[in-house]
VMD Tcl script that draws the C-alpha trace (Angstrom):
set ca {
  {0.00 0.00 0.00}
  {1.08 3.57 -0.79}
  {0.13 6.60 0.90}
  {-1.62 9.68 -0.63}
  {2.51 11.31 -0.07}
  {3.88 9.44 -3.33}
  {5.26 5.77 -3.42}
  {6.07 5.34 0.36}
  {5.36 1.96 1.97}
  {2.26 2.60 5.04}
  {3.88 -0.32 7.05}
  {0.58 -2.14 6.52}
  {0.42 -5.92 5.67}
  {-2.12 -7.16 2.69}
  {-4.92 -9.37 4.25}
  {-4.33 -12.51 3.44}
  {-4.34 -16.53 4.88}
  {-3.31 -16.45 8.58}
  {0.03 -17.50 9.51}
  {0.15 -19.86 11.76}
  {-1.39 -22.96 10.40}
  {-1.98 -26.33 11.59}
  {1.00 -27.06 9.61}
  {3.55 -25.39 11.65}
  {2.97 -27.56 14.10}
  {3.72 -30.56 12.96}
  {6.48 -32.04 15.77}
  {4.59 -30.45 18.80}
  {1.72 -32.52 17.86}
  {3.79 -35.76 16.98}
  {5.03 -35.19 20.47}
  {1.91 -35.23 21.98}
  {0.35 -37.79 20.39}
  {3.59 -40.01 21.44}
  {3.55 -38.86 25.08}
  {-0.07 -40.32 24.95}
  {1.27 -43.32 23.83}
  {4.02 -43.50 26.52}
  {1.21 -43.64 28.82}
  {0.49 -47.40 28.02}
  {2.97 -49.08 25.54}
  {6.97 -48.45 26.35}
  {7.51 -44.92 27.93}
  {10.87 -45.30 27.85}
  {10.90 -45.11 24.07}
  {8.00 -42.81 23.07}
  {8.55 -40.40 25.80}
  {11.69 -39.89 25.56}
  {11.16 -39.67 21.38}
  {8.39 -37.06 22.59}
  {10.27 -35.17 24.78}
  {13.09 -34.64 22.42}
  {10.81 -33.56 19.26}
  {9.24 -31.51 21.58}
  {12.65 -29.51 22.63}
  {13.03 -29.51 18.61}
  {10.37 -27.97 17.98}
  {10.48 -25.31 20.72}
  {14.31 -24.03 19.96}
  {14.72 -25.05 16.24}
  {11.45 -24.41 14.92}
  {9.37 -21.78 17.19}
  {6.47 -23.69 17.12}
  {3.68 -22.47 19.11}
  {1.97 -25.79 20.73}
  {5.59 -26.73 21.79}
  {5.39 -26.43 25.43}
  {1.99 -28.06 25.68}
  {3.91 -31.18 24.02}
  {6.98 -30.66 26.06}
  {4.56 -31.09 29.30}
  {2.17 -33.77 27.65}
  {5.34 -35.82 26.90}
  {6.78 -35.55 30.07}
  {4.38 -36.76 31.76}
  {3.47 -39.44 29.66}
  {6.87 -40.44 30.47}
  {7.07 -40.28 34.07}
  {3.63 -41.30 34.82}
  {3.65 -44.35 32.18}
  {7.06 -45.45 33.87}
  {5.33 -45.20 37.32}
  {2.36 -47.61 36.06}
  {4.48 -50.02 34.62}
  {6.84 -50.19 38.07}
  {3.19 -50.33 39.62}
  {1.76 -53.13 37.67}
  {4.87 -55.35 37.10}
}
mol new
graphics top color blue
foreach p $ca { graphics top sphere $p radius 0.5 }
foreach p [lrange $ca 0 end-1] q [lrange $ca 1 end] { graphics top cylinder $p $q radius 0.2 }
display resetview
């Protein structure tokens, strides 16, 4: 956009598609889904594949459901490694 001055840029962004899409989150929700998972079947290998995605994501890639994962797969971690001490 130009202003009524001559051919200065206004600052102003063209509306347009958001940007943050469901697509930019892509490892946070891996992450989650796999801390989940750790809950019941080996929490020792999907929550510790969670918890690492989820560190990805939050210092390589910005994402923003990156702590949710970080805390979802953290304790789908610990608390499916306390059920399977429990139950064994």
């Amino acid at each position: 956009m130009t202003t009524q001055y001559g051919d200065r840029q206004t600052g102003q962004q063209p509306h347009g598609a958001p940007k943050g899409t469901a697509t930019d989150n892509v490892l946070s929700i891996i992450a989650m889904v796999l801390g989940v998972i750790s809950l019941l079947f080996f929490p020792i290998v999907f929550g510790v594949i969670g918890v690492i995605l989820a560190i990805v994501a939050k210092t390589v890639r910005h994402e923003r459901l990156a702590v949710p994962a970080l805390v979802v797969s953290a304790v789908g971690l610990v608390v499916g490694l306390l059920l399977g001490a429990l139950l064994a």
